[in-house]
N, C-alpha and C positions, 0 to 999 in steps of 0.2 A: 724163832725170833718174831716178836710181833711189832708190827710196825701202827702208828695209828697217823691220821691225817693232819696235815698240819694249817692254818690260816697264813703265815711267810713263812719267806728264808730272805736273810739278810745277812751279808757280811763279806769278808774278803777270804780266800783261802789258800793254798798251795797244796796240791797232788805230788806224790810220790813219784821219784824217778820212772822216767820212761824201761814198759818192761824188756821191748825188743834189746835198744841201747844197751842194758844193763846186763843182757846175757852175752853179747856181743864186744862188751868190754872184759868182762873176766877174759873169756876165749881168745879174743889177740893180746890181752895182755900176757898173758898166762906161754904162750908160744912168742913171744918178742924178746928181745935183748932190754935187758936192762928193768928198771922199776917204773913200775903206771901207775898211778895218782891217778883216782876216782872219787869223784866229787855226786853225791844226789843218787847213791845207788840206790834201785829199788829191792829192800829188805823181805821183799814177798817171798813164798817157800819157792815158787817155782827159779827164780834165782838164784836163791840158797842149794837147791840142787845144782845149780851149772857150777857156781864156786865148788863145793860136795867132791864133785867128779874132778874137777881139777886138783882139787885135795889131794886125791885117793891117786893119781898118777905122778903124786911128789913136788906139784910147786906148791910156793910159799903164798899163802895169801893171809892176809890180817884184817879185820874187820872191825871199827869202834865206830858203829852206830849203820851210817849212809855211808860212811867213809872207808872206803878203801885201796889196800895197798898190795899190789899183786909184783911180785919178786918175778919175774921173767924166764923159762927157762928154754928158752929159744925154739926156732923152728921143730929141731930134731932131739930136742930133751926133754920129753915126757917118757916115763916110767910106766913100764906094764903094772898098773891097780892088780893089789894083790886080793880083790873078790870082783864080783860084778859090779858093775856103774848104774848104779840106782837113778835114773833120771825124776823120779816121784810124778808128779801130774805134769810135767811140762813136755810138753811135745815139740818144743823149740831148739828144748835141750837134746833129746834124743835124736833128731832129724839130724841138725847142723853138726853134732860132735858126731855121729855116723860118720859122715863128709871128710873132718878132721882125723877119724881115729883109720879110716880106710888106707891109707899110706905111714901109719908107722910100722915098726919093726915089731913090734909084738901085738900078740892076740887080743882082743877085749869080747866084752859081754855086756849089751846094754839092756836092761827093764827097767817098768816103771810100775806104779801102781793100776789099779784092774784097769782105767779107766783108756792111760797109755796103753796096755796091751791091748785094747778093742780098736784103736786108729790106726789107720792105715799108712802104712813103709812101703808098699811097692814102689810109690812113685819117689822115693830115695834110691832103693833098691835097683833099679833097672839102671839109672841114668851112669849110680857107681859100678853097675857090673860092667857097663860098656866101658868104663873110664881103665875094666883090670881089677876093680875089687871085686873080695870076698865075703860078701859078705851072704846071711842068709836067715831066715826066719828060724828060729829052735823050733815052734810048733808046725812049721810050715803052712800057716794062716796069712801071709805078710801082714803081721804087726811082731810085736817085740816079745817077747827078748829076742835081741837079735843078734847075731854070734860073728864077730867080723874079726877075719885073719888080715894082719901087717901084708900087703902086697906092692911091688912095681906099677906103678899108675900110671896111665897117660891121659893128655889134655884128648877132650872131644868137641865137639860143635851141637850142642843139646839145644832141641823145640822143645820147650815145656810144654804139655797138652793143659796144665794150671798154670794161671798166673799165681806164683804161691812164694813169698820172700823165703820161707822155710826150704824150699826144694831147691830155689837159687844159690842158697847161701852154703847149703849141705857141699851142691857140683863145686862153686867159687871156693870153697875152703879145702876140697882136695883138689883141687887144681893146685893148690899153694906145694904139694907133694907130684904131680904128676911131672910127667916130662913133654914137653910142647904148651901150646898153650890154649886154654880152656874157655868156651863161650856157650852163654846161656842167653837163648832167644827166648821170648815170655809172648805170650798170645797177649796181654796189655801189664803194663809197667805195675810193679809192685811193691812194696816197702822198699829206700835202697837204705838203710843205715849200714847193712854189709857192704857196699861200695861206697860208701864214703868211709865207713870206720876204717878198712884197709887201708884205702888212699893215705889216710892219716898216719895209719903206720907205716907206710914209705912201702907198702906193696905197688905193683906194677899191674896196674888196673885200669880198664878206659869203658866208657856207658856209651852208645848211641841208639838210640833209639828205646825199643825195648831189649837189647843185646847186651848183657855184660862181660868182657872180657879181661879175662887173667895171663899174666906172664910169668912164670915160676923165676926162682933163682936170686930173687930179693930177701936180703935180713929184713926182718919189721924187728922195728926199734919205740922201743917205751915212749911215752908220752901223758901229759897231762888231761881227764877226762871230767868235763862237766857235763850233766847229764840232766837234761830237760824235763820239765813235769809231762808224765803220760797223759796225750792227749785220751787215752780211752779211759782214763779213769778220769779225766778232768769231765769225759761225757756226761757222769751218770749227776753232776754238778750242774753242769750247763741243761740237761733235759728237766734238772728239777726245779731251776730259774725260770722257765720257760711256761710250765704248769701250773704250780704252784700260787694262788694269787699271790697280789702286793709283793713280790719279792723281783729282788736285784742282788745280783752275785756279781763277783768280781775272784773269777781264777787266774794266778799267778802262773808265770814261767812254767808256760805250756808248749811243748815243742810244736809245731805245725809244720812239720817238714810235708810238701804238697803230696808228696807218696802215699800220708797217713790222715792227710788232714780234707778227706771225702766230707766226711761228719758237717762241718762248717759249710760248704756248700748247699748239703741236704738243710741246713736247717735256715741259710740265706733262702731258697725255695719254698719252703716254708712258712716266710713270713717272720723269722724270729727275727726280734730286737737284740743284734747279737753287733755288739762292734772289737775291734783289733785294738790294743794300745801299749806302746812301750815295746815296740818289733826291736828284734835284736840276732845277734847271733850267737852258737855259743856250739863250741868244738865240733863247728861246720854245720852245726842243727840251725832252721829257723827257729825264733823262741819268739812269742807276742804272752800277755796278759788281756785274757779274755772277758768282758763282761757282757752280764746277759738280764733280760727285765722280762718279768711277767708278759707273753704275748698270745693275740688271737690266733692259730696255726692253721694252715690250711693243705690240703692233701698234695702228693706230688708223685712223679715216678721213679721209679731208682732199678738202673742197673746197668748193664756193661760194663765200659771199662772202670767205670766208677766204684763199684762192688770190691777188688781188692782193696781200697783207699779207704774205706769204712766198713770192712768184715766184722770187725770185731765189738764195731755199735750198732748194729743192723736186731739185735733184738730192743734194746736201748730204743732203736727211731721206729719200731713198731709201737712201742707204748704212747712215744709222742704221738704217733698216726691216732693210734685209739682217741688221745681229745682235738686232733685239730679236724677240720671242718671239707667234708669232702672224700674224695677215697684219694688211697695212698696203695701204692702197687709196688712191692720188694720183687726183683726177677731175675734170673742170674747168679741166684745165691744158693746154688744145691750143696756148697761148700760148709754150706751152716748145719747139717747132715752129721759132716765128719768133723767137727771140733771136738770140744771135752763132752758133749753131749747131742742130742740130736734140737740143735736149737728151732727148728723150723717147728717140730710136734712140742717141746714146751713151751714155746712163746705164743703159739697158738694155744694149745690147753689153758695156758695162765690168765690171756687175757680172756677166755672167753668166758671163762670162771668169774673173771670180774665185770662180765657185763656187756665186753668188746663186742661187735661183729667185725669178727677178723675169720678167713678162709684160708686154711693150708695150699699151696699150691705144690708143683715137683719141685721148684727152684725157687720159691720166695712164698710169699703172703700177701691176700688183698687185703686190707682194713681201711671199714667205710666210719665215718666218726663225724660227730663226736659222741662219742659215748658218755654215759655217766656209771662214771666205775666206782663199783663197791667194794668192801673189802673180800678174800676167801683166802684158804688154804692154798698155796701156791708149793709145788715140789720143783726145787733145784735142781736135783741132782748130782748136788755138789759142784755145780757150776757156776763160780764166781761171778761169770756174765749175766745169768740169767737172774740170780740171788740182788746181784747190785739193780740190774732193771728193774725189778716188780717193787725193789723199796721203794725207786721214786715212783711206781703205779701208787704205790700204796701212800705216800703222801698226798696225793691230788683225786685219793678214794675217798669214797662214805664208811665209815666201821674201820676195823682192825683187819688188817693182814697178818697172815700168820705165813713165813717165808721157811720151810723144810730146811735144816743143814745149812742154814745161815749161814756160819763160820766159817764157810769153803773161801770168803774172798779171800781171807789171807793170803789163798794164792797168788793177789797181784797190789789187795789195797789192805794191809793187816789194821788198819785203826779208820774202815771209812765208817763203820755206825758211828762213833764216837763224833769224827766231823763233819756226818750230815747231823748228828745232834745238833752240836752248835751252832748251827747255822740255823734252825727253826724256830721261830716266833711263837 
């Protein structure tokens, strides 16, 4: 894919369903009583796998378009999948339905593609073996395929050594199967859309602090699901409003629930022209319409408890680091290591290809800026994160970017060339 530089962007938009949300509605839908209305699903593949898997263990789901309708087949009526559970590239999917599938009555088999079976399940794996599950590595690498027997569970009192909403949601979802009841301490608070989405389903669940707890022995019952534009793919919008001369964006029904919404603070530090309008709520999510203006940026520090709240834009606010003025220091972030790829050494590689001075560290990146970035050959990985970051490098560059395996974002945003098309002058 080649990208080339553009003089604006102008216009109004709307991003795809939130992706967290969106695998987390099939999943309690799917185990609830009764039929769920889902409004703004995100149609990305990694999605498409978590519906997939629900498929293959016998509930009913229909899909016409964003829209869907998931047929309920309660707590304990899922069906042993008559092959393996293909998770594809989603490692949300594979962590959290582990969780779920550890307390039924029959056996499963989770894999994914190469990229799934290179990341790491110990830290699912221990917390469920303590809880009474079976589960185990086939290669014995802790990654996937992972081979997990139906067992008697009981609730535990788990320290997360990661603040990680995937590891939470994994304990919190076999908890809903164990007996007593189940709590998840977090070294800093991490996405909650798992504790609120139960709450919504009439589970017996309470937060304080960084601690979430479960009480088994509730029906969760159907309900109606509107589902907020992803803030991480509304980032790669707002980073290119930000750049880009003469340009002004305005994103739409953007969730900001404060768990996820780090991003907005780093770029209030920053210095962006970034303001809130039209706050609302919507099936217990915060939702605002964000609009953003060409601004001067200036360097900042990012990390602690702040690093789970923007994991997933932290290659994204590297690029911005590369033009704004100053050094910007990522710390904290050795998690970017183990995502779909090793984002610390691509996002380093990419930008320095184009000109950046940016430095590797163990746990983040320094980048001193402003640079003046040019175009290069940037390699993915097949890493939708990294693919959608360097396009907006590549708009506010000199020359042509040529972005390797382009097509991976379908993973989360299947039509975003098309509407960052539109939007440039």
């Amino acid at each position: 894919m080649i990208i080339n530089p553009v003089s604006s962007m102008k216009g109004e938009l709307t991003v795809p369903g939130d992706k967290s949300i969106s695998h987390r509605s099939i999943m309690l839908g799917s185990i609830a009583e009764g039929t769920s209305r889902i409004h703004g699903f995100l149609t990305g593949a990694d999605c498409i796998s978590t519906m997939s898997c629900f498929r293959a263990m016998g509930v009913e789901i229909l899909q016409d378009g964003t829209e869907v309708t998931v047929h309920g087949a309660g707590l304990h009526g899922l069906k042993a999948p008559a092959d393996i559970l293909d998770c594809g590239n989603s490692g949300t999917t594979t962590r959290i339905l582990s969780g779920l599938l550890a307390g039924q009555g029959f056996d499963t088999v989770l894999t994914g593609d190469e990229s799934i079976r290179r990341r790491p399940m110990k830290r699912i794996m221990e917390p469920l073996t303590l809880m009474g599950a079976d589960i185990s590595s086939r290669e014995g690498n802790g990654c996937a395929p992972l081979v997990i027997k139906g067992s008697a569970l009981h609730g535990i009192r788990y320290s997360s050594p990661v603040a990680s909403a995937q590891v939470k949601s994994c304990i919190l979802f076999a908890g809903l199967y164990a007996e007593g009841e189940t709590s998840v301490t977090e070294p800093t608070l991490s996405r909650n859309h798992t504790e609120l989405m139960l709450q919504g389903f009439g589970a017996d669940i309470s937060s304080e602090g960084t601690t979430a707890s479960l009480r088994p022995g509730r029906k969760l019952y159907a309900r109606e699901i509107e589902i907020p534009g992803d803030i991480s793919s509304a980032a790669y919008f707002l980073g290119a409003g930000l750049i880009v001369p003469d340009s002004s964006l305005l994103v739409k029904n953007v969730g900001i629930n404060p768990t996820r919404a780090g991003l907005l603070e780093v770029l209030e530090a920053m210095g962006a022209d970034l303001s809130l309008e039209n706050r609302r709520t919507a099936t217990g999510e915060p939702v605002a319409d964000i609009r953003v203006r060409t601004s001067l940026l200036h360097g900042t520090e990012i990390g602690g408890a702040l690093i789970p709240r923007l994991i997933d834009e932290l290659p994204l606010i590297a690029v911005l680091a590369s033009r704004a003025e100053g050094q910007t220091v990522i710390k904290d972030a050795a998690e970017l290591k183990v995502k779909e790829s090793d984002r610390i050494l691509l996002v380093t590689n990419g930008l320095k290809a184009m000109g950046a001075d940016i430095t590797a560290t163990e746990d983040g990146m320094i980048i001193k800026g402003p640079a003046k970035l040019h175009g290069a050959p940037i390699e993915s990985a097949k890493d939708h994160r990294i693919a959608m970051s360097f396009a907006v490098a590549a708009l506010a560059a000199e020359g042509d970017t040529d972005i390797k395996d382009a097509e991976c974002v379908r993973i989360s945003y299947p039509g975003f060339y098309e509407t960052l098309k539109s939007l440039c002058g």
